[in-house]
C-alpha angles and dihedrals in degrees: 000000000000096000133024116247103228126242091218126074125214107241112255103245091056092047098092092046089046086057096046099049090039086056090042096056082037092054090045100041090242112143106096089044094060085033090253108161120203085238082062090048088043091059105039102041108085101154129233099304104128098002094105101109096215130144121229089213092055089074130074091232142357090260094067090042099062106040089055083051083052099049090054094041099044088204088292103163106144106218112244115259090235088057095052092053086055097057095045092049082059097055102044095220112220116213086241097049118115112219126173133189114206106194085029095173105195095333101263084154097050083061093071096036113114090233123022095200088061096053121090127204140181120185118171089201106089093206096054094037079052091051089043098056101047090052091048108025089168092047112107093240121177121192101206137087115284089242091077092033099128099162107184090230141061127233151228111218125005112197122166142151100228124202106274132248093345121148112240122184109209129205101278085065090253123120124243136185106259081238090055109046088046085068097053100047094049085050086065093051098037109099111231111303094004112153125243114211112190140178104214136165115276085245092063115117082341085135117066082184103040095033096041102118093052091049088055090052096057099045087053081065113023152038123237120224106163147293131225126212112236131189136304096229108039090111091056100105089062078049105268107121103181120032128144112223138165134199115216140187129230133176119196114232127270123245084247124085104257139180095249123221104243122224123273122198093202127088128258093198125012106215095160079122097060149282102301117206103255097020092111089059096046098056082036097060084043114034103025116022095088099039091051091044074052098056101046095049088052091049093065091041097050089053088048093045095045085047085054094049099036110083092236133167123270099256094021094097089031080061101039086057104047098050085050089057098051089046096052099050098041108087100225094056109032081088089069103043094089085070099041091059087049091056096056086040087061090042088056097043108026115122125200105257116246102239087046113111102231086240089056087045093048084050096050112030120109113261130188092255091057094044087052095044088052096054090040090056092049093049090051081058087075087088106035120152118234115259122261135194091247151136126207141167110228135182123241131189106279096359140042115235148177108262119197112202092206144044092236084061109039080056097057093044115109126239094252083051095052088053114101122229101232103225091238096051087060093050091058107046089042094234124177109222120192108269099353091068086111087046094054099033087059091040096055093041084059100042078048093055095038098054098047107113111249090236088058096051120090123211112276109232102219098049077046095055089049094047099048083049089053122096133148120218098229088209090197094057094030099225138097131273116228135176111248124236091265096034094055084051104050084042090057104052082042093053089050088068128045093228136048150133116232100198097188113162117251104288099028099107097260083146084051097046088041093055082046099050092045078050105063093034094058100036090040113026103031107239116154113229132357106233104207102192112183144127120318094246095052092051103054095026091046124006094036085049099041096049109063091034089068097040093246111162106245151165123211100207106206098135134036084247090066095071093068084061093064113108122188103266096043139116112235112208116204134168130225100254100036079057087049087043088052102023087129086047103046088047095059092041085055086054106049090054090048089241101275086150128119119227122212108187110189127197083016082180090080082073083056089114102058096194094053119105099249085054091058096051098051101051089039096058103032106028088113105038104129100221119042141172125183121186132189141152092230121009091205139045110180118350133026083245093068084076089055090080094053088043096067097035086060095041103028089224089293136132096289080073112053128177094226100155106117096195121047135199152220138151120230128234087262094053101257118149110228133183132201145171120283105242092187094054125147082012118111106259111277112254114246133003094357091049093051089039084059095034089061099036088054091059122005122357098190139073116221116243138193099262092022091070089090108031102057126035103230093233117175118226127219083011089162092064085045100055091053088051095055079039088071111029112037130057105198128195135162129222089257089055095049104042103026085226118110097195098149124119115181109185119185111209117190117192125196121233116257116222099262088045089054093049097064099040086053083056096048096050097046105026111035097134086077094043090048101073095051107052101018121055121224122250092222081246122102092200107045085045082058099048084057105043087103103049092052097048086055093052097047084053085050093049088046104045077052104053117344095186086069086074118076092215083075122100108162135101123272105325119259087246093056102038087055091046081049097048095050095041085049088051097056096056093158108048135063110267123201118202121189130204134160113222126046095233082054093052089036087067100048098040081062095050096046094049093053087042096045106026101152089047115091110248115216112192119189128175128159103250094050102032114073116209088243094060088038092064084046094057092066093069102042088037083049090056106034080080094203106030133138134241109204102174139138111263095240096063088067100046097134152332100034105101136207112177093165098063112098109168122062132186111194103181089157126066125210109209094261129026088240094078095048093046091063089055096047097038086064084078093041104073147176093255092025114129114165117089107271113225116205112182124190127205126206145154116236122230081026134127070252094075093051085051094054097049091043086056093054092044081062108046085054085074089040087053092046092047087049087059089261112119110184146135137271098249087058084049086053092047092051087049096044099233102148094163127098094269103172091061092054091064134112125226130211111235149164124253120209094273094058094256116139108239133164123260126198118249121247093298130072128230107270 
């Protein structure tokens, strides 16, 4: 019993001032303040029953009498606080056990329930609900009439004292007595054999012939199991002297068919003399024992039976019921496992409501990962810290905030207090806040660091003095590595910071600054290992091959096993796809060692996508490491949101990376161009889909496409925040830049259709529909064939404009693009020449016409899915001394790191969609100790799809130029690629026919 009934009653003519004044310190949160307990409260407040202040001798009869008396009492007659411990001595409460009360009053039955915050209640007075409350603040309390009571669990036991011979209408438009209607509605929110306990009149169900209809409601849903007279007198202290009353028992009904036990008007004790001591026992051994053991057989068995019939996951039910287990038997948590069974009761039962939209419902309905969070969160209240009247600051993830360490408090704290300081906003404004002033000084000095523009930095001495002191001995050549006057400068601005993206173009040394930088971060600033993550072939070709060349400590982590290899002090190589293979693992092994680990990312463009595998695992595993570098010979391909993903590698989505673009853009399906305000502004940018979608809408909101090159400029907006942000950020650097040596020589060839190679890609433009069949399968759906008509169009006109001969519609001799690789590889007899292509038919071709034209020169054809790494580091020896022979090989299967400084001519027929890509072919002849002129020749057919490729890639690379610090225009692009032609009026346009079918259209210029 939580407070202790008193002896004593409050005369009748003082009770209503007692309530007033008890609801007015109540309102005002007073108490403590006049020394009023709530055991005070407990014992004055008694409700409204017999405070009417009618006469008797003012009404015509007794009948109008009593039902004015019943209008201003509402049937509020608090049930005595004796007569409460009675009932629940009959009924043996359990701590687990979940009783509601559904016309509560002011609780008087929650003060003798085992566990308050198992108990439910629903009282339509607000001055009783108000008094309620504040005697039982864990009780489930309700203020509103039963008839809209809908509580989300199901009970127990269900005892009450209802509001006598009133006339209720329910919701099927049809009266019913107040007694009666309580029962019904208990009998919906009873589980499957629950107990009803009532105090009802004497007159109720006295009658088996006049009563009989409401004794026929309530068979059809209970049990009944007895009922006991009590005194007359027990309401005297509300002012009724002389009342017959009766408490009976009810049991709903089981799931199961059953015989019922039929209602009985007679007794089964007569208790109208008085409560004896022992008497609750006694109805409890003979009235109560079996239906309870009944009950709490039946409670085990429902949960078993609902699992059976729910769809649930395998270990969903294995792990419900384990973390029941472990609730029930702790001693600080057994009180709350009533709850948690009733939880997974309503997740089981619970319907959509009918005036619930599906998407609402979808929204609000229970799911497994909410049932498991709630028992989670219940078992992380085992160890729960006492409350205490404070006020702290705290620190949150991402904000500081007021935290008050009890409800008392966290009610008194004002709403500015309640706002949280998000961490970023302190920085910034350079706050002190009490007990975090070290935090945010070393926050800002970093963010300071970090934000200072890498041309307004100056080398730091003593990273200089370590890296003039750095060399490597390269064990295969037999002489000593050193930094180079540009690259020692650019490592040390980059050491100064912990991240930054060194964007040096192919050959300029990024795997020696890498092993430099991992260096200095493990001998001088005590972090444990270097992670380098990059694409399988520079790993093995490079990395795997460097490494131990320069006697570099190092793991090659291929297998799990290999974790268990890594001592403090080593590199740890990784691919791509081992990391995506292990991405759980590696995380786990990053946490354990607290992360003081460096990343060097190489070729970071390979995280260009940000929603490929390989993205999400990086991000997912080194987003926190505390020191990164990522290097890359173009940060971007094809769009300025490639750089979005190694943004926020490098920055974890934190200050250092601002949304500070005030306006925001995006085009319409229509093409039109909108703006709008940035509603992240001044935030850092949001991780993931949000962030890439802002990135893109603050600068350039469109991707370039094949057909789009001459429609639409490629302006970048809010060029001005984006160029801080590369400030900052990137160190770029050429290959000229790098090396001091200009060796490049980019040659544009346009060759003119002959009249065979015309005709078929006549055909091929205007009538694709007979050339599809026959080198495209159908997908068995017309609408998604037609969907990729076009695509496909666009990929035969590439193949063509390849090798037309690879197609069968050709006729003609030897195609205009062959004949001219074959003529300048035939003009440089004497020296090694490289071709590039993309797509083995198309090497297949040439690899036939270079063997009839060169017989007597030795042929070396590499592709990725024939050519191991292991042969294609081979190849540089026997290609080195063949003297005159020729690589044929697909451009992808030299990406990077195979070199081959001593090739000096290069044929590239075939384009990739961004020079990039192509650079990262043809730089593998450009290298660091390369110093012969380096020839790249482009073929290309003009008037082709060709033309429109072309353009699209130096559109691009427009972007590219602008992300490497080089802001120029598209006629000094067409001056670095050599392209001194008319290109704009060779190109083909997308448009609609008049049936509304998209087709391709020539440029400005006809087919010679």
């Amino acid at each position: 019993m939580k407070y202790t009934p008193s002896t004593e009653s409050i005369p009748q003519s003082s009770r209503r001032a007692v309530n007033e004044k008890l609801l007015y310190l109540i309102d005002n949160n007073c108490c403590e303040a006049y020394g009023i307990t709530k055991q005070d409260v407990f014992q004055g407040y008694t409700g409204d029953g017999g405070l009417h202040g009618l006469s008797r001798k003012n009404y015509r009869s007794y009948h109008t009498y009593s039902e004015a008396k019943k209008e201003l009492e509402n049937g509020q007659f608090f049930t005595p606080p004796a007569l409460c411990q009675f009932v629940a001595d009959c009924l043996c409460l359990e701590e687990d056990d979940l009783v509601a009360d559904l016309t509560c009053g002011m609780g008087n039955f929650f003060n003798v329930m085992p566990v308050e915050a198992n108990v439910y209640g629903c009282e339509l007075d607000t001055k009783a609900f108000k008094v309620a409350s504040y005697l039982y603040p864990e009780a489930n309390l309700v203020n509103k009439d039963i008839r809209n009571y809908m509580p989300q669990v199901r009970f127990d036991y269900v005892v009450g004292n209802p509001p006598f011979n009133l006339q209720w209408m329910a919701e099927n438009g049809k009266e019913y007595l107040s007694q009666l209607y309580y029962c019904l509605k208990a009998a919906q929110f009873l589980k499957p054999l629950g107990i009803l306990a009532l105090i009802v009149p004497n007159s109720f169900l006295a009658d088996s012939f006049s009563d009989s209809s409401m004794i026929r409601k309530m068979e059809a849903q209970f049990r009944f199991l007895g009922q006991i007279l009590l005194p007359d007198d027990t309401f005297a202290q509300m002012g009724v002297s002389h009342f017959p009353i009766k408490l009976q028992f009810w049991q709903k009904k089981g799931v199961d068919s059953e015989t019922p036990a039929r209602y009985r008007t007679g007794m089964d004790n007569d208790l109208s003399g008085g409560i004896y001591a022992g008497a609750a026992q006694a109805i409890h051994m003979s009235l109560l024992q079996m239906p309870k053991a009944m009950l709490k057989e039946n409670r085990a068995k429902i949960l078993r039976e609902l699992a059976k019939e729910r769809q649930t996951s395998a270990s969903f039910t294995y792990t419900v019921e384990k973390m029941l287990y472990q609730i029930r038997i702790h001693p600080s948590l057994k009180d709350r496992y009533a709850q948690c069974c009733a939880y997974l009761h309503r997740f089981y039962t619970e319907t959509q409501p009918p005036e619930m939209r599906y998407e609402e419902w979808c929204k609000r309905r229970l799911t497994e990962a909410k049932v498991l969070h709630y028992l989670r969160q219940t078992l992380r209240r085992q160890n729960r810290q006492p409350e205490r009247d404070e006020i702290h600051l705290v620190k949150r993830d991402y904000s500081f905030a007021y935290k008050g360490y009890s409800a008392v408090v966290r009610r008194r704290m004002s709403e500015e207090l309640r706002q949280p300081i998000p961490v970023c906003e302190a920085v910034l404004r350079g706050e002190t806040l009490p007990g975090y002033e070290r935090l945010l000084r070393k926050k800002r000095h970093e963010y300071l660091i970090q934000s200072q523009p890498f041309q307004e930095m100056t080398p730091d001495t003593g990273i200089g003095k370590w890296l003039d002191d750095f060399w490597l001995w390269d064990a295969e050549n037999e002489e000593e590595i050193l930094l180079n006057d540009t690259q020692l400068h650019d490592l040390n601005l980059a050491l100064q910071k912990r991240y930054t993206l060194l964007q040096w173009e192919q050959g300029s040394g990024k795997t020696l600054a890498g092993i430099a930088y991992g260096k200095y971060r493990m001998d001088r600033q005590g972090y444990r290992n270097t992670w380098v993550i990059s694409s399988a072939i520079s790993i093995r070709n490079n990395w795997n091959v460097v490494l131990p060349n320069y006697d570099v400590s190092y793991v090659f982590v291929e297998r799990l096993r290999d974790l268990e290899r890594i001592k403090p002090g080593d590199f740890v190589l990784m691919t791509f796809n081992a990391l995506c293979k292990y991405r759980r693992q590696i995380k786990k092994w990053l946490k354990i060692h607290s992360r003081k680990t460096c990343l060097v990312l190489d070729e970071s463009d390979e995280i260009c996508n940000p929603y490929s595998s390989r993205a999400k695992a990086v991000l997912s595993c080194f987003r926190r490491c505390q020191s990164k570098l990522l290097t890359t010979g173009t940060s971007t391909r094809n769009n300025i949101s490639e750089f979005a993903p190694q943004m926020e590698l490098l920055y974890n989505n934190s200050i250092n990376m601002l949304s500070c673009c005030h306006t925001i853009y995006h085009y319409d399906k229509d093409g039109t161009a909108t703006r709008e305000t940035n509603p992240w502004y001044g935030q850092p940018i949001p991780a993931y889909r949000r962030g890439y979608t802002l990135f893109a809408n603050s600068h350039l909101p469109e991707k370039i496409t094949v057909f789009g090159v001459g429609q639409r400029t490629q302006d970048i907006y809010n060029a001005d925040i984006l160029r801080d942000i590369l400030a900052k950020t990137v160190i770029t650097r050429t290959f000229e830049e790098v090396t001091g040596k200009d060796i490049k020589r980019i040659h544009q060839e346009p060759i003119p259709f002959s009249a065979e190679e015309k005709a078929v890609w006549v055909q091929a433009v205007k009538e694709f529909h007979t050339m599809r069949q026959k080198y495209f399968t159908s997908t068995k759906n017309a609408r998604k064939d037609a969907m990729l008509r076009i695509i496909q169009q666009i990929t035969l006109l590439l193949r063509i404009s390849a090798a037309p001969n690879t197609v069968s519609e050709y006729s003609g001799e030897l195609p205009g693009k062959l004949r001219r690789t074959i003529q300048l590889t035939g003009s440089w007899a004497e020296e090694i020449v490289a071709i590039g292509v993309r797509h083995t038919v198309v090497l297949d071709a040439y690899a036939a016409a270079l063997r009839e034209a060169f017989p007597n020169r030795p042929l070396f054809i590499v592709t990725g899915a024939t050519t191991t790494f292991a042969k294609r580091r081979a190849l540089r020896q026997t290609l080195r001394e063949s003297g005159n022979g020729i690589l044929l090989c697909t451009q992808q299967s030299l990406p990077s790191s195979v070199n081959f400084e001593f090739v000096n001519k290069v044929i590239i027929p075939e384009l990739h969609y961004n020079n990039s890509r192509m650079s990262q072919f043809y730089m593998r002849f450009i290298r660091f100790n390369s110093v012969d002129w380096k020839d790249i020749y482009f073929l290309t057919y003009a008037q082709s799809i060709e033309s429109n490729l072309m353009q699209m890639i130096l559109a691009k690379e427009k972007l590219n130029l602008f992300m490497k610090g080089d802001e120029t225009d598209m006629d000094d692009i067409y001056e670095r690629f050599g392209v001194d032609y008319d290109l704009t009026s060779l190109l083909l346009y997308r448009d609609i026919d008049e049936d509304g079918r998209f087709s391709i259209r020539w440029g400005e210029q006809e087919i010679a």
